[in-house]
C-alpha angles and dihedrals in degrees: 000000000000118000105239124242118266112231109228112238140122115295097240091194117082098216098041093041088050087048091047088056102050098047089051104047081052095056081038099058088040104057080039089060095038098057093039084057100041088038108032095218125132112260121178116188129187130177120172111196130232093269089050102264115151122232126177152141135201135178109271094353093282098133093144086048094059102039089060085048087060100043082046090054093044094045080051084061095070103235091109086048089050093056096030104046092156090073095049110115089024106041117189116204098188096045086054091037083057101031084051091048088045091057090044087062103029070055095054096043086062098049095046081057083062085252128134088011099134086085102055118099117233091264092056097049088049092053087041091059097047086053081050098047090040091050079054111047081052086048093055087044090049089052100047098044083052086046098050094044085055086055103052089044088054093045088050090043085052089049089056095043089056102049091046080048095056083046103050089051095055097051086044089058090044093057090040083054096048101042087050094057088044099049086052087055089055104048096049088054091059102037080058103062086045096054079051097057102041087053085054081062098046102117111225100240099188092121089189102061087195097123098043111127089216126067115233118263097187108105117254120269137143093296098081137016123220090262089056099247122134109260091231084070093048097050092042098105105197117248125259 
């Protein structure tokens, strides 16, 4: 009995269509070996799986080799002549190998900016949203790493404002401190000449003068007798 005839269509489950595809890249990758070996010829195969992971085989590993063979063979052609008519009759490989890469970036560029999308197939969409989730997830990194060094610089800069704050403090309650001793010393300087001077005004109110130490030097009148006494008190006769 016949073996029917698979119809060729997308593997709708994940784990048979994963097991279809490695079974097949391996049969792939042998007959690739197998009529690069019967036929010596140069055979480069790549196959890039559906999470992004490269596979891939070439004669004599000479990949690179091959691939310029095939860019050579596609300039001589003439479709690179055709939209770079400037190079025909001097064609420089190396100047349309760059300028092309050039395009292929200046191309993805675009389409990383969400632009000229329409033409991409559904594999390459999906590829082009895992670039973008992975340029995302090193952009975040990148952020947080940036956020977390501010905030280290701010915690040491708030260290440092604290410590010249305690300083600064100190050295406040040292000059209050100071400037309160010194202002007592003054004050006690000037109070002292005053109370001087207010003692000088100070009348001496011993009316006898009996007791003085010094003799008077004022000259004699009315106002006092030889034995010291006031004259009101001389010239007063008792009544009666």
């Amino acid at each position: 009995m016949g073996r029917g005839k698979v119809q060729l269509r997308r593997i709708e489950n994940n784990v048979s269509r994963q097991v279809t595809f490695s079974k097949r890249r391996s049969g792939l990758l042998k007959k690739a070996h197998e009529i690069a070996v019967l036929c010596d010829v140069d055979v480069a195969l790549i196959v890039f799986s559906a999470k992004g992971k490269l596979h891939e085989y070439s004669t004599h590993n000479s990949m690179e080799r091959i691939l310029e063979r095939y860019e050579r063979c596609l300039l001589s052609e003439g479709d690179v002549i055709e939209e770079y008519p400037e190079l025909k009759g001097s064609l420089n490989y190396d100047h349309i190998k760059l300028r092309s890469r050039i395009e292929a970036l200046q191309k993805s560029q675009r389409n990383l900016m969400g632009e000229q999308v329409d033409s991409l197939t559904l594999r390459e969409v999906h590829q082009l949203e895992q670039q973008i989730d992975s340029a995302l997830r090193n952009i975040r990194a990148r952020k947080n790493h940036l956020l977390l060094n501010s905030i280290e610089e701010l915690r040491k800069k708030e260290s440092l404002l604290i410590e010249q704050n305690s300083i600064l403090e100190k050295e406040k309650a040292e000059l209050d401190a100071s400037q309160h001793k010194n202002g007592i010393s003054s004050s006690t300087e000037a109070v002292a000449p005053i109370c001087n001077a207010a003692a000088a005004f100070i009348p001496n109110l011993n009316i006898c003068g009996g007791d003085s130490e010094e003799p008077a030097t004022a000259p004699l009148d009315r106002t006092s007798s030889g034995d010291g006494l006031p004259w009101w008190i001389l010239h007063t006769s008792p009544k009666g």
